[in-house]
N, C-alpha and C positions, 0 to 999 in steps of 0.2 A: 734295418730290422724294425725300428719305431715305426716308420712310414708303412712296411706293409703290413704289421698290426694294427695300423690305425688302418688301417683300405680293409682289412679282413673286420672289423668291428662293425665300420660302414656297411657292409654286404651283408652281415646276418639278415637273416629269412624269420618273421616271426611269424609264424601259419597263423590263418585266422580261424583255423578248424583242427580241431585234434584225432577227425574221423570217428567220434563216439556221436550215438544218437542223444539229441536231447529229453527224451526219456524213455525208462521201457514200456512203459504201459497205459493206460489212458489214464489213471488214477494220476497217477505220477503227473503226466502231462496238463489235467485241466489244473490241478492245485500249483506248480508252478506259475502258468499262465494266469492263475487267479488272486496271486501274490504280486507277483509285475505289475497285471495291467490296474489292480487296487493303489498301489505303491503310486503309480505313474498320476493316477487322480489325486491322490494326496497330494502327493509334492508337487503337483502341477506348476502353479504359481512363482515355485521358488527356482530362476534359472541357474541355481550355482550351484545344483543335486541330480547325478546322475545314477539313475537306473537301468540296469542292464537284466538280461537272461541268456544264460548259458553264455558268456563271454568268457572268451579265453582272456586273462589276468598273465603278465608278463610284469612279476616283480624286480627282476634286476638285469639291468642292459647289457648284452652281449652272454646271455643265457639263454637259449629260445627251448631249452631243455625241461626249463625249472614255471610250469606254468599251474596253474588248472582252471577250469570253468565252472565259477559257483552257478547253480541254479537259478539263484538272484542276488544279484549283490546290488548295496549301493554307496555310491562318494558321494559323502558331503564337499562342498567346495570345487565341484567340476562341473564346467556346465552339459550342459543337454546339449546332445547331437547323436551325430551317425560315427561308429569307429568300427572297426575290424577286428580290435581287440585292445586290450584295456595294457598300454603299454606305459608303465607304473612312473620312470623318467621323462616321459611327456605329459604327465599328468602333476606336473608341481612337485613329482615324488610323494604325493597324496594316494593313500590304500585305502582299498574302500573299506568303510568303516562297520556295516553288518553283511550278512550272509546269512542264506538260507540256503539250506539242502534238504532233499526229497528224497528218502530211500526207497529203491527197488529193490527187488529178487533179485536184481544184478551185481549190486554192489558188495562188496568186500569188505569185511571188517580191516584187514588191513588197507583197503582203500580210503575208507574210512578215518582210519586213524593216521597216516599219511596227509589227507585232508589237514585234519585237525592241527597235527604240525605245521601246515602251511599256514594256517592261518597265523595260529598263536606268534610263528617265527614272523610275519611279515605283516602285523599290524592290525589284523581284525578286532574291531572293540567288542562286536557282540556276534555273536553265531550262533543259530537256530538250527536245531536236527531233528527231524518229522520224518516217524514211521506208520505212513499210514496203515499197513495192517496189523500193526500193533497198537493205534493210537496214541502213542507214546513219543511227546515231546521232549527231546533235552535243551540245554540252553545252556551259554556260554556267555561271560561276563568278563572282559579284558580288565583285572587290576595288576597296575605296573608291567612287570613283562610277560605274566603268565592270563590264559584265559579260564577262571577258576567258574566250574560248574555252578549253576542255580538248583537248589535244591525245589523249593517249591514253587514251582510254573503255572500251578490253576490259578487268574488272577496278574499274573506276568504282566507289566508295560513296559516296552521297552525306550530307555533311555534317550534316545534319539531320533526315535520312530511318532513316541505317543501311542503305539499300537496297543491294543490290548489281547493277550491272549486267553482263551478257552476251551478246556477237554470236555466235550459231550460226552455222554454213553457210546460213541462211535465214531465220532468225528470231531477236528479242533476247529476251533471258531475263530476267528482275528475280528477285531473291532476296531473303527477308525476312532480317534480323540474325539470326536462329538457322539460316540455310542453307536454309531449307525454300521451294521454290520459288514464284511469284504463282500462283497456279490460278484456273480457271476454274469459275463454277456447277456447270458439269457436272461437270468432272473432283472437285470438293469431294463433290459427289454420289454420285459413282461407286467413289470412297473409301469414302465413309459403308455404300453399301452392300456392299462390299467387306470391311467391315471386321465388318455385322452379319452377312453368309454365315460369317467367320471364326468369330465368336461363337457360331452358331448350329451349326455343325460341330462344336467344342468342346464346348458343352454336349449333343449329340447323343452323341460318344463317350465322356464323363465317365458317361451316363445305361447306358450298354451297357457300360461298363467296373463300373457296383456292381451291374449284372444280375449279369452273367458272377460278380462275389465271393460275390454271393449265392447264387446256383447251387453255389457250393463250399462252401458254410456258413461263410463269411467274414463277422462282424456289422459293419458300416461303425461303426457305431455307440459300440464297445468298443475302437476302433481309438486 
């Protein structure tokens, strides 16, 4: 009887997909991705910090029942790689320690708050809840075994992040630990090229400023 419970524990299936999309709507979708791939530049450097999106989370071994997929999560103490899913007994038995969720027009309050539960029960230190059409951030702070609301979030850094947060008239802001705001693909982009028109400017009037010396019999040269 021991031996074919131990072969049926071996054989569990932990899906790497729960068949739900990873978001409903574009809103939802670029502020996910705009928290990952910011997160992902932060912790760049540090290889024993793993960020995920949309990763299915498999807290206890031979439960393939008891899962879900935060929006972003992240473990301190795991390193960076490729997994299928965040299988919590091959990770040190390390839970990842924040979480972000992204509400849609999809989701459930009691989805929601099943959420919540999971968390609180299986380790989450801080957990972040953003409604975009509402603007309205909540936030969750792990003391002892409970995850006890923050009341005032405009100003919010968080603990392990260094992040800072901010509610505009419309929109929330995240700030990285040196001030410099989360950007987007584009707007990284549109820096970048921003920044080689500058360069290109520069070295334009640098090339026209040693005409013009030279024009005077100015040798750059013996300068």
């Amino acid at each position: 009887m021991v031996a074919s419970e131990s072969v049926t524990q071996k054989d569990i299936i932990y899906p790497d997909s729960d068949g739900q999309p990873m978001a409903d709507n574009t809103k939802e979708f670029e502020l996910i991705v705009l928290i990952k791939k910011n997160l992902d530049l932060l912790l760049a450097n540090d290889a024993n910090v793993f960020v995920a999106g949309d990763l299915l989370w498999y807290p206890v071994e031979g439960n393939n029942k008891l899962r879900v997929a935060p929006d972003v999560m992240v473990a301190f103490g795991r390193p960076k790689g490729e997994r299928g899913s965040y299988q919590q007994w091959q990770e040190d038995n390390i839970a990842p320690q924040v979480v972000f969720e992204i509400l849609s027009p999809g989701n459930t309050t009691k989805e929601m708050n099943n959420k919540h539960r999971f968390y609180q029960r299986y380790g989450v230190g801080e957990y972040y809840l953003y409604d975009p059409d509402s603007n309205k951030l909540l936030l969750w702070l792990r003391s002892k075994d409970e995850l006890e609301a923050i009341e005032q979030v405009a100003g919010w850094v968080s603990p392990r992040l260094g992040i800072r947060f901010e509610l505009s008239a419309s929109e929330l802001k995240i700030y990285r630990p040196d001030g410099q705001p989360f950007l987007s693909y584009l707007e990284v982009e549109q820096q970048r090229q921003q920044a080689q028109q500058r360069a290109e400017q520069a070295e334009t009037q640098l090339q026209a400023l040693r005409a013009l010396l030279q024009e005077r019999g100015i040798d750059l040269e013996n300068l």
